[in-house]
TORLUM-382697 format. One record per residue: residue in three letters; x, y, z of N, C-alpha, C in turn. Coordinates in steps of 0.001 Angstrom, whole numbers, padded with zeros to 6 digits. Layout:
<atoms>
 rest    n_xx    n_yy    n_zz   ca_xx   ca_yy   ca_zz    c_xx    c_yy    c_zz
  ala       X       Y       Z       X       Y       Z       X       Y       Z
...
</atoms>
This chain:
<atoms>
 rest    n_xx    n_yy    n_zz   ca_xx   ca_yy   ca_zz    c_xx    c_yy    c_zz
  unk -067199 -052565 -013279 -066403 -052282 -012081 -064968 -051900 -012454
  unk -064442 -052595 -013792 -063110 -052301 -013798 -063009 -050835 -014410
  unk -064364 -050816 -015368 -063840 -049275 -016202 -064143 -048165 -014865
  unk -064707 -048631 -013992 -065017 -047827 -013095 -063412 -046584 -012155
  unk -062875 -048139 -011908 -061795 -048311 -011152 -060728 -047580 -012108
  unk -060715 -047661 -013547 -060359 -047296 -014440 -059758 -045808 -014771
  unk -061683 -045175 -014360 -061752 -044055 -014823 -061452 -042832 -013394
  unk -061303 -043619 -012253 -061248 -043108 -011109 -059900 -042715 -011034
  unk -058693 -043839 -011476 -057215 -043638 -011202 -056880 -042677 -012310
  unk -057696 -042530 -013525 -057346 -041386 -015005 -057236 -040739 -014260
  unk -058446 -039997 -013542 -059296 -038395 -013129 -058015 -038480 -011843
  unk -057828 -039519 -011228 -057067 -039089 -010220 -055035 -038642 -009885
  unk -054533 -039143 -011670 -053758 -038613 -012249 -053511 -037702 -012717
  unk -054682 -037527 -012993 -054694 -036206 -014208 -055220 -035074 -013308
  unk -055481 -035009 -012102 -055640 -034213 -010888 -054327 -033924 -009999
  unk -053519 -034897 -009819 -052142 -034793 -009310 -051370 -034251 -009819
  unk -051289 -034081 -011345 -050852 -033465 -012732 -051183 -032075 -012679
  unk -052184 -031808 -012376 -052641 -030250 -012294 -052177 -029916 -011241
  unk -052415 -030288 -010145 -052050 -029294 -009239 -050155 -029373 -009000
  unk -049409 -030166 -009710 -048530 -030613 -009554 -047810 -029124 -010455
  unk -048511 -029089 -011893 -048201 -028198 -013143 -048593 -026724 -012270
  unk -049695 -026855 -011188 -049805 -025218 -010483 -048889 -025117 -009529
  unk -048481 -025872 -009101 -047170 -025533 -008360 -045684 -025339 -008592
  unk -045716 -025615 -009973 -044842 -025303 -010655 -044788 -023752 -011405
  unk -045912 -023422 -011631 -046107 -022087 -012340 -046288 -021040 -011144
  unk -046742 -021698 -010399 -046889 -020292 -009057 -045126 -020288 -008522
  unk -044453 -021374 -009087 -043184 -020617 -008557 -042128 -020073 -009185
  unk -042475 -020573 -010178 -041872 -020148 -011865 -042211 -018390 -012001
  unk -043665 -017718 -011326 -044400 -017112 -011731 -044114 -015873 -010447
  unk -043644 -016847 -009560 -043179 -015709 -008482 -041785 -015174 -007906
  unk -041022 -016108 -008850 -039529 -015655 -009318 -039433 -014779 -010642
  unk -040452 -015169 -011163 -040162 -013826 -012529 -040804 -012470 -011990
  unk -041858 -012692 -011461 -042388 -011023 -010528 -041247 -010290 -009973
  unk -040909 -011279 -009314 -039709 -010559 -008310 -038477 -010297 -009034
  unk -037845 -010850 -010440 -036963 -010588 -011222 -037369 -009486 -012250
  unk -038678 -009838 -012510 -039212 -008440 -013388 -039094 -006969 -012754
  unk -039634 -007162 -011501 -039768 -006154 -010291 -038050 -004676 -010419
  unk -037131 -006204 -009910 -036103 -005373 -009964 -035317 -005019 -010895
  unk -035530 -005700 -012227 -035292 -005466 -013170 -035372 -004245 -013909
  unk -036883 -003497 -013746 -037293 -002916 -014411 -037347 -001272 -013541
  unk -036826 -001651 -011988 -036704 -000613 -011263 -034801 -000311 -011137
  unk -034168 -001512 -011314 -032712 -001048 -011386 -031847 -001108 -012538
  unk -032583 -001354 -013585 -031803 -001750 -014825 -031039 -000275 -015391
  unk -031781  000694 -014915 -031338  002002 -015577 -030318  002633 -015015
  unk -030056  002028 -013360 -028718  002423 -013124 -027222  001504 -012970
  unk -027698  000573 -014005 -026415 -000034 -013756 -025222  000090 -015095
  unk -024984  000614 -014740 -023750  001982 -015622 -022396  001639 -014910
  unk -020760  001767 -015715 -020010  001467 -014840 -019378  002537 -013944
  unk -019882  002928 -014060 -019835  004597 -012966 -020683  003809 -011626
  unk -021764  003356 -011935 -022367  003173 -010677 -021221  001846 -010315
  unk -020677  000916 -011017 -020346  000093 -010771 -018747 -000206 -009842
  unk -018345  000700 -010930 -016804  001378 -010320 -016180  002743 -009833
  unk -017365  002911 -008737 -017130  004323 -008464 -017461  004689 -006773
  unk -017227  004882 -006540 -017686  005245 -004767 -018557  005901 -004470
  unk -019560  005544 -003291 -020746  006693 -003127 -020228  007634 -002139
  unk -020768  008980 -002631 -020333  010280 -001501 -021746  010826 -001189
  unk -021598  011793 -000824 -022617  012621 -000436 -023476  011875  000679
  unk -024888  012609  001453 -025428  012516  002479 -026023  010820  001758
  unk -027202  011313  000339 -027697  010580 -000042 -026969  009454 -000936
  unk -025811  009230 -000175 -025219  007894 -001218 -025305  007826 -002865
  unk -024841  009081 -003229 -024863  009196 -004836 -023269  008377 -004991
  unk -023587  008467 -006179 -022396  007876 -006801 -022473  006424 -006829
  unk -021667  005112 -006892 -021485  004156 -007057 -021182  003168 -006329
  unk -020621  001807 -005998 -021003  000816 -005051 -019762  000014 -004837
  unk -018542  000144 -005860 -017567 -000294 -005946 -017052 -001146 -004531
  unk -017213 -000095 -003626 -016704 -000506 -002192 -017177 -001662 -001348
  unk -018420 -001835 -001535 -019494 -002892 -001567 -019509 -003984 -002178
  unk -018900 -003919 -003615 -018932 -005145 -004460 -017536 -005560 -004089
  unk -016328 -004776 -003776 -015023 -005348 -003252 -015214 -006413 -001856
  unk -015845 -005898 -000622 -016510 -006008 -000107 -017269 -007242  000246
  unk -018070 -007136 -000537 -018924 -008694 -000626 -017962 -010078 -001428
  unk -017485 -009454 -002205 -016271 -010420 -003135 -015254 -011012 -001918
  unk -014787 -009943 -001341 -013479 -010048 -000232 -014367 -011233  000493
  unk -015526 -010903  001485 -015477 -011965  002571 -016178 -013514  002404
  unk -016387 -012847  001185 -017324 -014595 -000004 -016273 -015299  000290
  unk -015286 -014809 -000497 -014379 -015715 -001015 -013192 -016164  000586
  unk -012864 -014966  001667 -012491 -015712  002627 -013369 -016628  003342
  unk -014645 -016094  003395 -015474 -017761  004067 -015215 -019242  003958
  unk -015015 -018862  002257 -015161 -020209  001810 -013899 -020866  001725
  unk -012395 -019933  001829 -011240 -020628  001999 -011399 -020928  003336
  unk -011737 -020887  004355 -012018 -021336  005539 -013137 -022790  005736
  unk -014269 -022474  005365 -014856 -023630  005289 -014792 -024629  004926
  unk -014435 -024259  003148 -014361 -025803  002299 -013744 -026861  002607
  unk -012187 -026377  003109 -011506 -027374  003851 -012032 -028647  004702
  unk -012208 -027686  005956 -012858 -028251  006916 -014192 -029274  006872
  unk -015032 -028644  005799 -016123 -029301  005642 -015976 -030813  004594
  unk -015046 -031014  003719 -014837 -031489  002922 -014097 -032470  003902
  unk -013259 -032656  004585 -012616 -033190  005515 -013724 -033963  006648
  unk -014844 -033315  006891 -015596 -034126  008202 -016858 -034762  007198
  unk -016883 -034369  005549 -017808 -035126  005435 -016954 -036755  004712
  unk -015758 -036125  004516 -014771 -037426  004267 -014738 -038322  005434
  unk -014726 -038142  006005 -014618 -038930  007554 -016247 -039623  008032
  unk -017289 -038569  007645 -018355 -039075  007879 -018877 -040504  006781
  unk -018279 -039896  005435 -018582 -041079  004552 -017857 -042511  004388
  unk -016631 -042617  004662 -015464 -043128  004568 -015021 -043965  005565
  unk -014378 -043605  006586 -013932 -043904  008207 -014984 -043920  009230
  unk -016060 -043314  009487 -016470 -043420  010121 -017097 -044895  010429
  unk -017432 -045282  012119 -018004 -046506  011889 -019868 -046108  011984
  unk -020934 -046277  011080 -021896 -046194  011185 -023068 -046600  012222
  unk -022634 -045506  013352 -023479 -045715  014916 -023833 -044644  014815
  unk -024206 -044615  016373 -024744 -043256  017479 -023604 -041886  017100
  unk -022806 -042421  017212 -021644 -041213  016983 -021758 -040097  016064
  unk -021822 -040833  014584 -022214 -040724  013123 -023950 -039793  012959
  unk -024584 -040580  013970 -026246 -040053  014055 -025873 -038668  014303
  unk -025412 -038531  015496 -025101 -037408  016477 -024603 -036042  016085
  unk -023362 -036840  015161 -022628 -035556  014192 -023725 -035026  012961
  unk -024229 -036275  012372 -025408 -035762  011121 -026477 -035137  011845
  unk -026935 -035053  013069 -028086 -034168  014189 -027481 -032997  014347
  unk -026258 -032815  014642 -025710 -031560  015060 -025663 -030701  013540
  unk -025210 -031074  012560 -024813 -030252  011127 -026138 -029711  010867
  unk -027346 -030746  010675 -028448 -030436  010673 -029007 -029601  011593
  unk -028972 -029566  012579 -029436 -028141  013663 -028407 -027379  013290
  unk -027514 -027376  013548 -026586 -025808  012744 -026857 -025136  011522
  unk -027595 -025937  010382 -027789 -025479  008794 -029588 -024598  009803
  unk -029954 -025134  010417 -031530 -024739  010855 -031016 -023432  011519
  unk -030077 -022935  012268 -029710 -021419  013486 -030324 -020566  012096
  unk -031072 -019874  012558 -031475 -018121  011785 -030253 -017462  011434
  unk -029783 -016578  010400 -028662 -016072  010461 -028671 -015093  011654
  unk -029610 -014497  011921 -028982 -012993  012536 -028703 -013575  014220
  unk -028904 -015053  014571 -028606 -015375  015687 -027250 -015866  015548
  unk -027014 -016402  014534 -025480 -016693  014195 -024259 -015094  013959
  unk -025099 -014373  013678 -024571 -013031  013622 -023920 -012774  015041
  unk -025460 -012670  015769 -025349 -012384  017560 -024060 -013003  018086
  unk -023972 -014086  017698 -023077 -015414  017869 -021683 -015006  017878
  unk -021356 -014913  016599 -019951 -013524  015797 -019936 -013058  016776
  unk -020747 -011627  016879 -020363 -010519  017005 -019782 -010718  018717
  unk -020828 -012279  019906 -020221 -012136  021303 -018850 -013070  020822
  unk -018696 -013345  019690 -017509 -014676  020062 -016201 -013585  019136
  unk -016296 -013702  018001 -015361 -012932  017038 -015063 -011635  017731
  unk -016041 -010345  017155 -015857 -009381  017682 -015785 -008646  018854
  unk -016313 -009275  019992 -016126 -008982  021419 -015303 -010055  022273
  unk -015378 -011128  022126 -014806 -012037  022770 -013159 -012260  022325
  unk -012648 -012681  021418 -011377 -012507  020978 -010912 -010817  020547
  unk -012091 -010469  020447 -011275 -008903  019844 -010944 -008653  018573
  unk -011810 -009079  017637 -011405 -008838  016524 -011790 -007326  015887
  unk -013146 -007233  016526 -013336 -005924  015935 -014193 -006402  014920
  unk -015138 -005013  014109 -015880 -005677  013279 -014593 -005400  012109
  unk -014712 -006531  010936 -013768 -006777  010176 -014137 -007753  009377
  unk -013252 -008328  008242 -013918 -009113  007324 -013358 -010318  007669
  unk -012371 -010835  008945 -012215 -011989  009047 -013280 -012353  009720
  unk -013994 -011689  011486 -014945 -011680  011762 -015941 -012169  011226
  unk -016382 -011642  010167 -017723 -012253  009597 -017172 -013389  008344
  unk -016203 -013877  008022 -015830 -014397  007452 -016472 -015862  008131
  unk -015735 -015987  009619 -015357 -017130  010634 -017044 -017078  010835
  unk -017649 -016189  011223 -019376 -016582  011516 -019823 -016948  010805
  unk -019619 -016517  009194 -020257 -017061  007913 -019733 -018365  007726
  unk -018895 -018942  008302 -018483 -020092  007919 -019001 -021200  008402
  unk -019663 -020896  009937 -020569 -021814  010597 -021665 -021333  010402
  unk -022428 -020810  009155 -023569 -020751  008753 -023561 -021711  007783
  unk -022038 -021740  006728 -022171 -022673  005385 -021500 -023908  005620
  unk -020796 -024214  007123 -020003 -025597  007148 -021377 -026569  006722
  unk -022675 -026542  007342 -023270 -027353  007439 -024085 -028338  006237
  unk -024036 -026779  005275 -024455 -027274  004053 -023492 -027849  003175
  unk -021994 -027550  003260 -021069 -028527  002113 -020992 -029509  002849
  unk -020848 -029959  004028 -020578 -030986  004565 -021713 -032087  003988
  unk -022996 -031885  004602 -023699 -032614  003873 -024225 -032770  002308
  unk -023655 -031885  001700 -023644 -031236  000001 -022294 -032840 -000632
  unk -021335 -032376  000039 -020150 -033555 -000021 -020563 -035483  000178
  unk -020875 -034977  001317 -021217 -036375  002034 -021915 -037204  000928
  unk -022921 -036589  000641 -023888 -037115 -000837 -022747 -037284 -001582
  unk -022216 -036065 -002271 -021465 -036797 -002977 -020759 -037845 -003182
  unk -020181 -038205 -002257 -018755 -039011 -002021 -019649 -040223 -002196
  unk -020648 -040251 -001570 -021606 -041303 -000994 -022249 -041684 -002740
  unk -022300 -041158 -003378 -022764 -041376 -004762 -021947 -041843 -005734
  unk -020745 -041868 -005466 -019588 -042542 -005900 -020059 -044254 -006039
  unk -020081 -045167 -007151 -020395 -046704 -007611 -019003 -047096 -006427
  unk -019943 -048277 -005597 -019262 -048875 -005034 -017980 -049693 -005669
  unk -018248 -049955 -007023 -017038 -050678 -007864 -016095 -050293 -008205
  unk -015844 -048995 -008237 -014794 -048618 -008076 -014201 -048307 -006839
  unk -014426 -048265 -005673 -013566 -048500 -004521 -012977 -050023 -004846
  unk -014179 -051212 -005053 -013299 -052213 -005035 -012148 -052365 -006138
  unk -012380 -051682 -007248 -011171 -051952 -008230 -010244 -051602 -007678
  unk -010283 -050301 -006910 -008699 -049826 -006863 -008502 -050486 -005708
  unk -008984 -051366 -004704 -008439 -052052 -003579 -007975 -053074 -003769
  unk -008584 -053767 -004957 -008224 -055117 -005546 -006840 -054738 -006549
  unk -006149 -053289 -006956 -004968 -053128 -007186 -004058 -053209 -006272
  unk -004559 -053358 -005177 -003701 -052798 -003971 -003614 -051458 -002935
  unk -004509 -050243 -003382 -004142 -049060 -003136 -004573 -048801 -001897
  unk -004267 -048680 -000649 -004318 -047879  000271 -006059 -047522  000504
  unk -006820 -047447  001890 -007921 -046519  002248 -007700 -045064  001702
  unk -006813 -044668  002110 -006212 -042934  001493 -006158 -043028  000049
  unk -005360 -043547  000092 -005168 -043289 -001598 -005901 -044302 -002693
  unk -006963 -044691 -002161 -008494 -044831 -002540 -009273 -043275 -002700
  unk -009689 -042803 -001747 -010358 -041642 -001053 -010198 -040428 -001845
  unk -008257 -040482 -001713 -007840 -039316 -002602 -007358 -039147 -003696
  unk -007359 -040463 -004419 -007007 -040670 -006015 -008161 -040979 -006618
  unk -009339 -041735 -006059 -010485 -042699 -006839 -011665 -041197 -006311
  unk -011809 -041645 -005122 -013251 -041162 -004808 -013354 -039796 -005032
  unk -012353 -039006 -004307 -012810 -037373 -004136 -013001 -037007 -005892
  unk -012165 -037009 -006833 -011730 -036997 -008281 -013073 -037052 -009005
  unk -013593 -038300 -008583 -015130 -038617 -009167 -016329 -037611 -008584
  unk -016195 -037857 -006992 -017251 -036743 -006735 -016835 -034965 -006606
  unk -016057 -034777 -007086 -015399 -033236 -007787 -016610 -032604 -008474
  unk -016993 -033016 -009109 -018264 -031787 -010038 -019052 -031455 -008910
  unk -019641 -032783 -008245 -020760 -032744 -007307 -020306 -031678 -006194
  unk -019600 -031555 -005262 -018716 -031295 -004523 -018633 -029505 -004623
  unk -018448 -029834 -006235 -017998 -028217 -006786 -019435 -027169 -006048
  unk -020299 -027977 -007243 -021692 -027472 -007647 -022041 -026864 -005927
  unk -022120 -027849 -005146 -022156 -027588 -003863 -021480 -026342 -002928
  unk -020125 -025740 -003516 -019747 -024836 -003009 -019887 -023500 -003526
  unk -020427 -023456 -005067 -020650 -022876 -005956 -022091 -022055 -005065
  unk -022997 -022940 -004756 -024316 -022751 -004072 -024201 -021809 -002472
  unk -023216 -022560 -002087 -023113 -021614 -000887 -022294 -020686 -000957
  unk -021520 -020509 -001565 -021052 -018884 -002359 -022018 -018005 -002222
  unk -023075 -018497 -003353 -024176 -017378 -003710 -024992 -017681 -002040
  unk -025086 -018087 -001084 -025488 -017877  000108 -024493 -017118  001254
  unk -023732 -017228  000585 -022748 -016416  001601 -022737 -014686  001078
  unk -023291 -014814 -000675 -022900 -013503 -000970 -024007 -012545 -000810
  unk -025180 -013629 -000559 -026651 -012622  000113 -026995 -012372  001081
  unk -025883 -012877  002308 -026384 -012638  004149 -026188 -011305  003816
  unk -026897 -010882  005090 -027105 -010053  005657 -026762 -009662  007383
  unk -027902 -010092  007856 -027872 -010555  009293 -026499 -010819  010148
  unk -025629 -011649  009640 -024403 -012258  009963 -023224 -011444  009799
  unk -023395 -011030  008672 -022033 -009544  007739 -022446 -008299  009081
  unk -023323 -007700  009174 -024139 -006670  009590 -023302 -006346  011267
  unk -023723 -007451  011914 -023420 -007330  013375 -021786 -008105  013159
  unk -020988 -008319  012146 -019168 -008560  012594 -018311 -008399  011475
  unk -019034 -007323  010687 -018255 -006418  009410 -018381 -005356  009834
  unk -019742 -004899  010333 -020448 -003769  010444 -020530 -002657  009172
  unk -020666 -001613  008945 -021693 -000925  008075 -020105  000570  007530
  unk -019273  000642  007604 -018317  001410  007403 -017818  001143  005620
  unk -018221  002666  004786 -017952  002067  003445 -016520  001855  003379
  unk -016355  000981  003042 -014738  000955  003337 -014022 -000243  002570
  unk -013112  000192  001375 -012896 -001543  000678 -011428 -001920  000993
  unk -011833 -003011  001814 -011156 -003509  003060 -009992 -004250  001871
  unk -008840 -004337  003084 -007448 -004490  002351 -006751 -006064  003170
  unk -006938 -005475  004076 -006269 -006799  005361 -007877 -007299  005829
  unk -007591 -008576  006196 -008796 -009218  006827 -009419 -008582  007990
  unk -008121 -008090  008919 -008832 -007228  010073 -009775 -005558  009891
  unk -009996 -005033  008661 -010179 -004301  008288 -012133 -004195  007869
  unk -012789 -003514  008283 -013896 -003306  008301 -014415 -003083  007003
  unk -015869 -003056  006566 -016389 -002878  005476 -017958 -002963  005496
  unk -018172 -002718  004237 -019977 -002687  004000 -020475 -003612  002910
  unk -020643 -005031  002763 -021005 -005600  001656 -022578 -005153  001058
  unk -022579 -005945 -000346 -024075 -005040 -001187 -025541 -005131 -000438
  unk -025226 -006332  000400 -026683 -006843  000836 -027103 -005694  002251
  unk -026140 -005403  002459 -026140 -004157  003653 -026443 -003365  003408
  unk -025247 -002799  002931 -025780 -001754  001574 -027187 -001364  001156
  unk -027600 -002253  000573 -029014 -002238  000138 -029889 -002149  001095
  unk -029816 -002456  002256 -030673 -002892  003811 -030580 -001380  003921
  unk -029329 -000777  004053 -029145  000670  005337 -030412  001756  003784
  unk -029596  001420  002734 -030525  002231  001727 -032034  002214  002160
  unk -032656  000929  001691 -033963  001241  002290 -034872  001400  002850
  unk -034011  001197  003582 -034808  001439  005242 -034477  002796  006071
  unk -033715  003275  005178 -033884  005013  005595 -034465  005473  004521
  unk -034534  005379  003396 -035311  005694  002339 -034654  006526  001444
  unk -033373  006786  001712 -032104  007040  000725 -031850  006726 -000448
  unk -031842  007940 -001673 -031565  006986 -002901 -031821  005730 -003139
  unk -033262  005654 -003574 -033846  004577 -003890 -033634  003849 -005113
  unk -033374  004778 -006211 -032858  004164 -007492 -031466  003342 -007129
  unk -031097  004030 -006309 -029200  003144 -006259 -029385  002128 -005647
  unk -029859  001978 -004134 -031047  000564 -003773 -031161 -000001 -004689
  unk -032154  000003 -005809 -033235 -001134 -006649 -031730 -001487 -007602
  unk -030757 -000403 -008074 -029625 -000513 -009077 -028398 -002117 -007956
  unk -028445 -001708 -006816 -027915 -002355 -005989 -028203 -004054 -005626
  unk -029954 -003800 -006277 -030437 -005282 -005372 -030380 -005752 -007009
  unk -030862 -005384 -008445 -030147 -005594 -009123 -029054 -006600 -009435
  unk -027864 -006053 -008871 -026631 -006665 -009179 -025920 -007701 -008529
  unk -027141 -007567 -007398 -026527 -008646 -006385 -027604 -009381 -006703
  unk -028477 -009275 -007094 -029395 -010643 -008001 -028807 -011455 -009065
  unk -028208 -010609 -009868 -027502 -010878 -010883 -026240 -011627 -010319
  unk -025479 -011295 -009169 -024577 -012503 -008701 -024921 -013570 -007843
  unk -025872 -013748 -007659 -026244 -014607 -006481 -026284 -015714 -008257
  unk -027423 -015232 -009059 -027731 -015940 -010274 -026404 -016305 -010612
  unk -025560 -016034 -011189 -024406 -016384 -011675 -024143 -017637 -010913
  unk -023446 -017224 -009634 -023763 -018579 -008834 -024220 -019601 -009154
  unk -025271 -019963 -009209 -026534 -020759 -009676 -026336 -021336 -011336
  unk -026055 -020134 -012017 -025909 -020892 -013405 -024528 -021720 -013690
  unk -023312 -021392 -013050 -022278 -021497 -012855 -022489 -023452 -012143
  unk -023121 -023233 -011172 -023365 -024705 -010000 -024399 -025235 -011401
  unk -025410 -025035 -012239 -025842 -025941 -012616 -025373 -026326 -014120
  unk -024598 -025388 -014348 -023551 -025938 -015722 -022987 -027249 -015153
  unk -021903 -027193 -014197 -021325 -028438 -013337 -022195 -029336 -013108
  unk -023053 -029081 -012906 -023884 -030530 -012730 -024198 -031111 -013995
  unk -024850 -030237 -014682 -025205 -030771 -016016 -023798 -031433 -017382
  unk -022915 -030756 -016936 -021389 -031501 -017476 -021243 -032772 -016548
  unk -021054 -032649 -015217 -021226 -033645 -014762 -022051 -035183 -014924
  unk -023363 -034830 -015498 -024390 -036121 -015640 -024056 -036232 -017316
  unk -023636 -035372 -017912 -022931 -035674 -019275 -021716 -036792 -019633
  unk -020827 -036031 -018416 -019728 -037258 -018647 -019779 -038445 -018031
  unk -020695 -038704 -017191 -021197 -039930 -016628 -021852 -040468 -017575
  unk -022583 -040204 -017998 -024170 -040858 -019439 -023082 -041328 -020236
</atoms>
């Protein structure tokens, strides 16, 4: 009975194991398709002509420059807008807050906001930003919509963090004397900094692949925008208007390419930080 019982929990390990190891390779296996894919269809035009150069003509010859300014410009204003803010309510959520209904309510709401589809958050922009205040399509516009696409994820990206912070060190530095604040902002934030980072690092590379959201409160004008109120075309658009009219397709695949290649950066960038991070902790 026991070798029975024995041989039942082996087979039934070593079954969880397999399909555990196929779900690992079917996704391992369907990120390299799709990296091979564009790899091997845009690798030949990425030249710095295509890179630093402007497209003219009917069929968008020439280069993308305007696009990569573009996508760079409203990345990076999103996220001076967000981080703040988000870093601030998940301080409050971890910290000050008193742990009720209140607390539930706010962690229900972040969570249904990270769930909105982008292109309804777009819709969103385009009646609130661009028609409602008047901004026009522009890169602050989609800046401010993109920002309540990514508040939801640093907030709770943070919250963990802070929240992962060893309770013993709050008490050391209270048992010096120091202040709730200057606990928070000398002890805690300092420690959860890598974590924190890694986290904004991530929604970067999500801010630098919308679509949907850029589309309806940047709108589609090649144009490498100077002032925030100033219109433009980031790569992921770019790439959208390309193939779906069927326009220079090589500059497309050269296009999705490079914005693969930065979204990745992203990613390797967020998991260096982590991995320094669990280094200097160990």
């Amino acid at each position: 009975m026991q070798s029975r019982e024995r041989v039942n929990k082996t087979l039934t390990n070593r079954l969880a194991l397999g399909v555990i190891w196929l779900a690992a390779i079917a996704t391992v296996a369907a990120l390299g398709t799709i990296l091979l894919y564009v790899i091997i269809n845009g690798i030949g035009q990425l030249t710095p002509s295509f890179i630093f150069t402007w497209p003219h003509g009917v069929n968008m010859e020439g280069g993308i420059w305007p696009t990569i300014q573009a996508t760079l410009y409203v990345t990076a204003l999103a996220m001076l807008i967000t981080t703040p803010v988000a870093v601030l309510a998940a301080v409050y959520l971890a910290e000050y807050a008193v742990q009720g209904r209140l607390v539930r309510v706010i962690r229900f709401a972040a969570d249904s906001l990270a769930s909105v589809p982008s292109i309804v958050m777009g819709l969103f922009g385009l009646a609130l930003f661009v028609e409602g205040i008047g901004m026009g399509f522009s890169v602050i516009a989609a800046a401010l919509a993109l920002s309540f696409l990514l508040l939801p994820i640093i907030v709770r990206t943070t919250e963990e963090s802070i929240r992962a912070v060893p309770k013993y060190i709050r008490w050391g530095s209270y048992g010096l004397g120091a202040s709730k604040w200057q606990t928070v902002s000398k002890i805690v934030l300092p420690s959860a900094l890598p974590r924190i980072t890694t986290g904004v690092i991530l929604a970067a590379g999500r801010a630098a692949g919308e679509t949907a959201v850029v589309i309806y409160t940047m709108g589609t004008m090649i144009n490498a925008p100077i002032s925030p109120l100033d219109p433009g075309r980031t790569m992921p658009v770019h790439l959208m208007l390309m193939a779906q009219e069927g326009i220079n397709l090589p500059a497309a695949y050269g296009t999705a390419l490079l914005l693969v290649l930065m979204v990745l950066a992203f990613n390797l960038i967020a998991r260096y930080i982590g991995r320094r991070n669990r280094r200097m902790q160990g």
